[in-house]
C-alpha positions in Angstrom: -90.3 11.9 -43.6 -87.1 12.6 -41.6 -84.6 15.4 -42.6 -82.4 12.7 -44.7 -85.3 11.4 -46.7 -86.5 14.8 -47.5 -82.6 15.8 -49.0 -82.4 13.0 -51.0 -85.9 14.0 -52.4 -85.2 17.2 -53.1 -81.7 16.0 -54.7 -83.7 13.6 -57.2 -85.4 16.7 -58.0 -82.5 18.8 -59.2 -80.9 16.2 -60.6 -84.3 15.6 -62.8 -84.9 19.3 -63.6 -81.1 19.7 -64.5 -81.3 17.2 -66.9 -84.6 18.3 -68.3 -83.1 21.9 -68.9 -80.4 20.2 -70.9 -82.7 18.5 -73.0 -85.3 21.7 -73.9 -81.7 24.1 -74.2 -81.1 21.0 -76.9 -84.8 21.5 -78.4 -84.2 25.3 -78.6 -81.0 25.6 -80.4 -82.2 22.6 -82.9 -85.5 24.6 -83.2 -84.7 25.0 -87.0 -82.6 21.9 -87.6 -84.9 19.9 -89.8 -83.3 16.9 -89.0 -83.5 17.0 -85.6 -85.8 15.2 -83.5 -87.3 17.4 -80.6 -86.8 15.2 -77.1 -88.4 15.0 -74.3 -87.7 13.7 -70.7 -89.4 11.1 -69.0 -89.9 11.1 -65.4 -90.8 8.5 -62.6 -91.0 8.0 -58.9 -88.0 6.5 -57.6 -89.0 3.2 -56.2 -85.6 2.6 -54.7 -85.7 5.4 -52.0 -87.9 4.6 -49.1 -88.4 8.6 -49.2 -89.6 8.6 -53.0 -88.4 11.3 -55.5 -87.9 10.8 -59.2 -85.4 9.6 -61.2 -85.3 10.1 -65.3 -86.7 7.0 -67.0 -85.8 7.9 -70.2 -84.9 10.6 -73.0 -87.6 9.9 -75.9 -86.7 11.0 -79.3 -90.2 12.0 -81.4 -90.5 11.0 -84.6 -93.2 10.5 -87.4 -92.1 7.6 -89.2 -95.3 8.0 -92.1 -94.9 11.6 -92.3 -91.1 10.8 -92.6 -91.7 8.6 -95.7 -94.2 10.9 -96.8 -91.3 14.1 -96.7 -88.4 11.4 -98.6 -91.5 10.6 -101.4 -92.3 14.6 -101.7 -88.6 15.3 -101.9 -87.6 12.3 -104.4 -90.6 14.1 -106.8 -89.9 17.4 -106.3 -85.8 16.5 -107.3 -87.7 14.6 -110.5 -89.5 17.0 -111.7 -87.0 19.6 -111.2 -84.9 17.6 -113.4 -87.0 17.6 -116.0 -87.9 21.2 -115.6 -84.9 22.1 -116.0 -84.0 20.1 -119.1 -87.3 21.7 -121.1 -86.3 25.0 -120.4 -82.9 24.9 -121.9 -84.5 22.9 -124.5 -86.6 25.5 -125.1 -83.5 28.4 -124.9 -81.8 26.2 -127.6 -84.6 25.9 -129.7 -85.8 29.5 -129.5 -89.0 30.9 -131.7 -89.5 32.8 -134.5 -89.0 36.3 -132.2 -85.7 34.5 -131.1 -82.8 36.6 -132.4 -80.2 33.1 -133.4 -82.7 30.7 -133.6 -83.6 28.2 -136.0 -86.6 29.9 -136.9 -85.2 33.3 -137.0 -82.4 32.2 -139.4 -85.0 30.4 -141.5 -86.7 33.6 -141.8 -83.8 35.6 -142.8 -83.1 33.1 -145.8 -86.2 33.0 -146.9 -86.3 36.9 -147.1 -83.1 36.9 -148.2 -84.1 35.0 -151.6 -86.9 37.0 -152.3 -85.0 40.4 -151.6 -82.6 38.6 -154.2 -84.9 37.5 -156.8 -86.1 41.4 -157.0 -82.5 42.1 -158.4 -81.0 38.6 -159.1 -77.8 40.8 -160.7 -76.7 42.2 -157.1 -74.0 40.5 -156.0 -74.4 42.1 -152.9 -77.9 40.0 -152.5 -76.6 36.6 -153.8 -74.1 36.8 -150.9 -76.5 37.5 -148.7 -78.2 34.1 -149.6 -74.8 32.6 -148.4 -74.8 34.2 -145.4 -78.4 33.7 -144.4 -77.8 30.2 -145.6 -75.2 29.2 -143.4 -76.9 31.0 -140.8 -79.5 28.1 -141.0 -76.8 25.4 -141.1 -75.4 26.7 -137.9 -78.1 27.1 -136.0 -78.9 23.7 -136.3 -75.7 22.7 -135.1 -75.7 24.7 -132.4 -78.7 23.5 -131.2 -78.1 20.2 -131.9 -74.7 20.4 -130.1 -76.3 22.3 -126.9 -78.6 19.1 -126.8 -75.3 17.0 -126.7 -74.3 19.3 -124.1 -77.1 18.8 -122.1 -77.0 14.7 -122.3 -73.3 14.7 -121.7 -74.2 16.7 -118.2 -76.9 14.4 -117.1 -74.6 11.6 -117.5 -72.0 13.3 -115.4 -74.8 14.2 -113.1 -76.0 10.3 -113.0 -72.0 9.5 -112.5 -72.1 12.2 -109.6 -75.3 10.7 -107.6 -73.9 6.8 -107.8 -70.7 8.3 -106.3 -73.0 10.3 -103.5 -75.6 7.4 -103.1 -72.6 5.2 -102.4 -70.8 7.6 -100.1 -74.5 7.5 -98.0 -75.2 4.2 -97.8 -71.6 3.8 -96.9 -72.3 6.1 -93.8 -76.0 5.1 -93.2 -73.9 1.5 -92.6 -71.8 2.9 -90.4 -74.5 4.6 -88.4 -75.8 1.4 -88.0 -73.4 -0.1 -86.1 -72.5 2.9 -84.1 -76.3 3.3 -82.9 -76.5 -0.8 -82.3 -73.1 -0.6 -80.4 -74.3 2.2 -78.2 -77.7 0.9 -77.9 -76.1 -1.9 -76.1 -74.0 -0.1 -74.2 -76.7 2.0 -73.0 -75.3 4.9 -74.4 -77.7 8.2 -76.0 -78.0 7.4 -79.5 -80.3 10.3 -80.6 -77.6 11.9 -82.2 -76.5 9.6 -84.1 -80.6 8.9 -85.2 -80.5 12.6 -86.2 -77.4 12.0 -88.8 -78.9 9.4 -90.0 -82.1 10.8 -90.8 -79.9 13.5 -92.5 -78.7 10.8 -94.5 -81.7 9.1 -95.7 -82.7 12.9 -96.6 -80.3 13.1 -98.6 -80.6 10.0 -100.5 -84.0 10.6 -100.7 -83.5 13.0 -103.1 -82.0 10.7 -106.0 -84.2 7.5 -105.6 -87.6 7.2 -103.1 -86.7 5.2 -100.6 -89.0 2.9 -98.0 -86.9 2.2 -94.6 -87.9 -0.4 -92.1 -85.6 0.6 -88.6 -85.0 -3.2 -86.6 -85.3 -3.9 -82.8 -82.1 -3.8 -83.0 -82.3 0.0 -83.4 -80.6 -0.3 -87.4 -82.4 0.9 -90.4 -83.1 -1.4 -94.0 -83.1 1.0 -96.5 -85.0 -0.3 -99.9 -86.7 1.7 -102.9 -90.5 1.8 -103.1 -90.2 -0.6 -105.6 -88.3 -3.0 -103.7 -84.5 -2.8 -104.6 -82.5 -3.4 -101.7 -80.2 -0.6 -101.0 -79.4 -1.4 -97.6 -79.8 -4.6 -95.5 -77.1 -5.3 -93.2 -74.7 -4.4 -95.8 -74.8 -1.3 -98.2 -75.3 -2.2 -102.1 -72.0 -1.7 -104.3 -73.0 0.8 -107.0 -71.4 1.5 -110.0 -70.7 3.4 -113.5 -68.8 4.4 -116.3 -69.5 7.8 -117.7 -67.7 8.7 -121.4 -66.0 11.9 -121.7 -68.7 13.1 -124.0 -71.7 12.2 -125.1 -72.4 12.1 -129.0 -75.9 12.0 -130.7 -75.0 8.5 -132.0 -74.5 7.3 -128.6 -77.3 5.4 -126.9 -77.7 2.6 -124.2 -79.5 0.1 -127.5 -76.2 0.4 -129.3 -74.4 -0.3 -125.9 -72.0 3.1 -126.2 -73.9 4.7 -122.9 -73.6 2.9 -119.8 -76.3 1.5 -116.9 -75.6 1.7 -113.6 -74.6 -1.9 -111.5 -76.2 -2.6 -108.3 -73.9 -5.6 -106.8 -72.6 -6.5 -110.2 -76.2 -6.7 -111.7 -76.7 -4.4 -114.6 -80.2 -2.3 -114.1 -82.0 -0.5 -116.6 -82.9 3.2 -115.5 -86.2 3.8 -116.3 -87.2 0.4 -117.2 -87.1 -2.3 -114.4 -84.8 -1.2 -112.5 -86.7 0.0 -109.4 -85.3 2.9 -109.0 -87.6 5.2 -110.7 -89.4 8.4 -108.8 -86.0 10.2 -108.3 -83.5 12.6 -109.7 -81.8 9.3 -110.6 -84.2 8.2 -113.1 -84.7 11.4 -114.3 -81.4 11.8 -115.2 -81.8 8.6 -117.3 -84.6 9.8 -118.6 -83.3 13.0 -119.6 -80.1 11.5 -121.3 -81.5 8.1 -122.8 -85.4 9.8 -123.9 -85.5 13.1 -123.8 -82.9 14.3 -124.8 -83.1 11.0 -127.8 -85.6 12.5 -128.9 -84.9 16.4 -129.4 -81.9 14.9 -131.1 -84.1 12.5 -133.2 -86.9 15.6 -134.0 -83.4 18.0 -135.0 -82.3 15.7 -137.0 -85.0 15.1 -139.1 -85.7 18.7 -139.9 -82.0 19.0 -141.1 -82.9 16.0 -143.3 -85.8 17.6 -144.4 -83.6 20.6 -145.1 -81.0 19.0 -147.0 -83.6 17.5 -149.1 -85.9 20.0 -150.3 -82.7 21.7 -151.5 -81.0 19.0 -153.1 -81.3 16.9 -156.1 -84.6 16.3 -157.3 -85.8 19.6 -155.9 -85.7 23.1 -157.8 -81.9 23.1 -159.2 -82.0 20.6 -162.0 -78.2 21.0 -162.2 -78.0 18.3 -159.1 -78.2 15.0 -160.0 -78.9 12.0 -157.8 -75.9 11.2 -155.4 -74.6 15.3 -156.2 -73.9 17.6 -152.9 -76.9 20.1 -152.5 -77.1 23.5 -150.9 -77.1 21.9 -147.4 -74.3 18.9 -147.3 -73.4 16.4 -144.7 -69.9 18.1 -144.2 -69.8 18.7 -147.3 -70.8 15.6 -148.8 -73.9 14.0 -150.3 -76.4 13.1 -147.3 -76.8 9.8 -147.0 -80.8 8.2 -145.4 -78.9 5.8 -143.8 -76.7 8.4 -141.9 -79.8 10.4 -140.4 -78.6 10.1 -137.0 -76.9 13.3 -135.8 -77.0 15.4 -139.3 -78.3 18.2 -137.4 -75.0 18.5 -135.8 -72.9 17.9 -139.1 -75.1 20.2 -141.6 -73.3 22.7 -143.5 -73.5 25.1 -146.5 -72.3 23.4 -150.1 -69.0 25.5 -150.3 -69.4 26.5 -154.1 -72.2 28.7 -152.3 -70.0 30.4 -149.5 -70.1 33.9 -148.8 -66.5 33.3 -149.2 -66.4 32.3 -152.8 -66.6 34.2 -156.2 -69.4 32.2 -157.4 -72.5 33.7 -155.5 -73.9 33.5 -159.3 -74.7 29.3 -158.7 -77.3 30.7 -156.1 -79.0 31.8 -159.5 -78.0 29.3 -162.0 -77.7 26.5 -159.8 -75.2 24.6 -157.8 -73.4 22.6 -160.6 -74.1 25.2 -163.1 -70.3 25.4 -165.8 -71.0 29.1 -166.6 -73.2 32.1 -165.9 -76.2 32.9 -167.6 -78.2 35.6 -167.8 -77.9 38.0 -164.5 -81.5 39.1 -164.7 -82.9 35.5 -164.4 -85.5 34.7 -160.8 -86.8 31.6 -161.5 -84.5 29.0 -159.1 -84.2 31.9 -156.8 -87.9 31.9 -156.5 -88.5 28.1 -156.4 -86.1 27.6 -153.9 -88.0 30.4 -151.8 -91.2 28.0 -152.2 -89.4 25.2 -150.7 -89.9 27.0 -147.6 -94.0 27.0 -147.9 -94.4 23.9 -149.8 -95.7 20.8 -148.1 -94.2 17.8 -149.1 -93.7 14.1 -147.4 -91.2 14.2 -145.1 -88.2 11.8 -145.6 -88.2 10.9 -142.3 -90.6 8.4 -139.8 -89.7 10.8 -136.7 -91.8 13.8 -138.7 -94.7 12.0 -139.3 -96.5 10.8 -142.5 -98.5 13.8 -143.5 -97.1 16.3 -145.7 -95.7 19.9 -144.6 -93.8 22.5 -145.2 -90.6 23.4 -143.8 -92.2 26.3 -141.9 -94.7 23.9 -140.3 -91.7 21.4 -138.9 -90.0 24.2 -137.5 -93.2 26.0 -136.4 -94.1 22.2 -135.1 -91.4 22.3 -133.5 -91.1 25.3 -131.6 -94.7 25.1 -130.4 -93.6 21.5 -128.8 -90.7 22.5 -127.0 -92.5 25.5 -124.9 -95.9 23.2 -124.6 -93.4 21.1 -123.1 -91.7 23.5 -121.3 -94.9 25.0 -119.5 -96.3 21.6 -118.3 -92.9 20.4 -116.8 -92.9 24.0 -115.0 -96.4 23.4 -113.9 -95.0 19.9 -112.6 -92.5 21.3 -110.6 -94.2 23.8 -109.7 -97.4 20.9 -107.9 -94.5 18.5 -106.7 -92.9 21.5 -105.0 -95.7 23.0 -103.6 -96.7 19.2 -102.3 -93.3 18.6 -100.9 -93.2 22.4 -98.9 -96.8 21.1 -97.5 -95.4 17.7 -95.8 -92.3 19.3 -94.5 -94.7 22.2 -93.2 -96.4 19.0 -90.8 -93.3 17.2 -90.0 -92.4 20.7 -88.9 -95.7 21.1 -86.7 -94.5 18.1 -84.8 -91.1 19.1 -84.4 -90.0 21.7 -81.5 -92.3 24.2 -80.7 -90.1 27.3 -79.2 -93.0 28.4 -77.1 -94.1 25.1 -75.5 -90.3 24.7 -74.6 -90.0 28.1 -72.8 -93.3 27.5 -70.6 -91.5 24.6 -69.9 -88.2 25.7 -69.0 -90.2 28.0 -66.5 -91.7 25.3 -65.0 -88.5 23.7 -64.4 -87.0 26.5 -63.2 -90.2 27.0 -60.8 -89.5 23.2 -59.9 -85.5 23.6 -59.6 -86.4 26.8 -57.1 -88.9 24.9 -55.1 -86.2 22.1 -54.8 -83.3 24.0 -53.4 -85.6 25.7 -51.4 -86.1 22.1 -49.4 -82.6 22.1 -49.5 -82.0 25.1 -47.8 -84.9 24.8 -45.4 -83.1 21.2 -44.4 -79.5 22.7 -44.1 -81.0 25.7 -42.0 -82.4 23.0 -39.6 -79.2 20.4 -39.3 -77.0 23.4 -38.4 -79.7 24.3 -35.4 -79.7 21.1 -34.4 -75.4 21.2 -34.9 -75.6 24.7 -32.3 -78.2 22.6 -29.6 
């Protein structure tokens, strides 16, 4: 090898370790970017170069595509059952139990005590009004449940409003990235970068619906949900939807006053057959079109029950069919028909406000022309057995076995936290399943260590290089001096 031959060697060889130090510097400072994908250079003799030497052949980007999918199907779970979590335990805050101070059970409790401590001195004004306010305490406790679960199906539509508007901001850019990475695929250009943001991207998405993507030769990604919707192809999907400023407990997708989301003009049903499901997405749907249905549904039909066991044809024979009871529907007669959302309209039968003179009607009845005698127990006392009494509920949500009001609520309560406790032990698998597969896409990700033993060797290489170079510089400027 003459002097020229061994330069240009030793050149390749800089060149090569200069570039492979760029790439591990890279690794390192991306060492905890979960999106990145660790690179590595590839070397090979320089066939060009009657001398040898390398040249780099390429910059390989490493990436497990199955443990990839297995991560987005983790994540989409995990954001699921977090959803859902979430939902149960305000549920369950709404709901309460009996040792919740303001909850529907608590202010049971206090009227029924109240109209026993009142039928021990039926002449105490004092007591009757306490009725009134105990009673009112039960009506508005079921409203403000009954609103919060309003509340909470109101947010999960804005939520499902807020992920079309994200999911369509992503496969807007996921497009975008497409073309960029084709474009500089053909121009020869790096395009790990932009492989990096898009797997950001996908991440991301990843967290509403489960997605499957199938990356072309021509380096661009078809993005599709496991159960085959096309998301991406070429062209993102238009999505779309229209999200009320409120939602009522009236208002469903069957009566067509909630929307569904459109994927290219085509209405889909969310859960249903969509396919879409597995997601935050669907959960959301879930949350605000069956859950949250049927808390509403189960609310309602213990203020029903209410209403009934203390209106006509129950203890006060002064009520007569079609006659306001001690619970109204704002402050009319409850009507079957108009079960839907009572829970949120119950109130106390105003000749029975703490406000009015006539606390007396608590102990001769609602519709009762004059007082009778002030030491008399008996309505007091039946309408403290409606409480314990079973009887056949008026409405199908309830069941067809008879109970007392104390059981529904006591149903009720016991429901909600069972509830509660397995969607926290959901969460609690899917997130412990989703930290295990990033844990191994991790493993294969950049390993500080192994890049630092590197870098030494490079710089063992880049030393031993410009040591050649030296050695022939030293040597032309002897031969210069000759």
């Amino acid at each position: 090898m003459n002097l020229s031959g061994a330069l240009s060697n030793a050149m390749s060889g800089l060149t090569a370790n200069a570039r492979g130090t760029s790439v591990i510097s890279s690794n390192i400072a991306n060492a905890l970017n979960e999106g990145y994908g660790r690179r590595e250079v590839n070397l090979r003799s320089n066939a060009t170069q009657s001398s040898g030497g390398v040249t780099v052949a390429q910059v390989t980007r490493h990436a497990n595509p199955i443990l990839s999918h297995q991560k987005r199907l983790a994540l989409a779970d995990q954001s699921a059952q977090s959803t859902t979590s979430t939902f149960h335990a305000e549920l369950e805050k709404l709901v309460g139990s009996i040792d919740t101070l303001g909850s529907v059970a608590d202010k049971l409790t206090k009227f029924e005590t109240a109209l026993l401590s009142a039928a021990s001195d039926p002449s105490s004004e004092t007591r009757l009004r306490n009725i009134s306010v105990a009673a009112e305490g039960v009506a508005s406790a079921l409203r403000k449940a009954s609103t919060g679960i309003s509340d909470l199906r109101t947010r999960a539509d804005q939520q499902i409003s807020a992920t079309i508007d994200q999911m369509s901001s992503g496969l807007s850019q996921l497009e975008k990235l497409n073309g960029q990475i084709m474009t500089a695929n053909h121009d020869g250009r790096d395009v790990h970068a932009l492989m990096d943001q898009r797997d950001g991207v996908l991440d991301n998405l990843s967290e509403y619906v489960p997605l499957h993507v199938i990356e072309r030769d021509s380096g661009e990604v078809a993005v599709f949900t496991t159960q085959g919707r096309t998301l991406l192809d070429g062209r993102a999907a238009t999505l779309s939807f229209e999200s009320p400023s409120a939602v009522l407990p009236h208002m469903t997708v069957g009566n067509g006053l909630l929307s569904r989301i459109e994927v290219n003009g085509q209405t889909v049903d969310i859960p249903g057959s969509g396919m879409m499901e597995g997601g935050a997405l669907a959960a959301q749907f879930d949350l605000r079109d069956g859950l949250g249905v049927e808390a509403q549904a189960r609310l309602d039909a213990i203020a029903r029950d209410t209403i009934e066991r203390f209106g006509p044809g129950g203890p006060d024979a002064t009520l007569l069919p079609g006659d306001p009871g001690v619970f109204t529907d704002s402050g009319m007669a409850f009507n079957a028909l108009n079960e839907t959302g009572i829970a949120t309209r119950i109130s106390l039968n105003a000749s029975l406000s703490a406000s009015n003179d006539e606390t007396w009607r608590w102990r001769e009845g609602v519709n009762a022309v004059t007082q009778g005698d002030a030491g008399k127990t008996s309505l007091l006392l039946d309408l403290n057995s409606q409480f314990s009494s079973a009887t056949m509920p008026g409405s199908s949500v309830l069941g067809t076995v008879p109970q007392s009001l104390v059981g529904h609520i006591q149903s009720l309560t016991s429901d909600v936290s069972s509830n509660r406790v397995r969607a926290s032990d959901a969460l609690e698998f899917a997130s412990s399943h989703f930290d295990s597969v990033r844990q191994s896409v991790a493993e294969g990700g950049v390993n500080s260590d192994q890049e630092l033993q590197q870098l030494i060797e490079l710089e063992k290489s880049y030393a031993a290089n410009a040591r050649v170079v030296q050695v022939v510089d030293d040597m032309l400027s002897e031969l210069l001096r000759i």
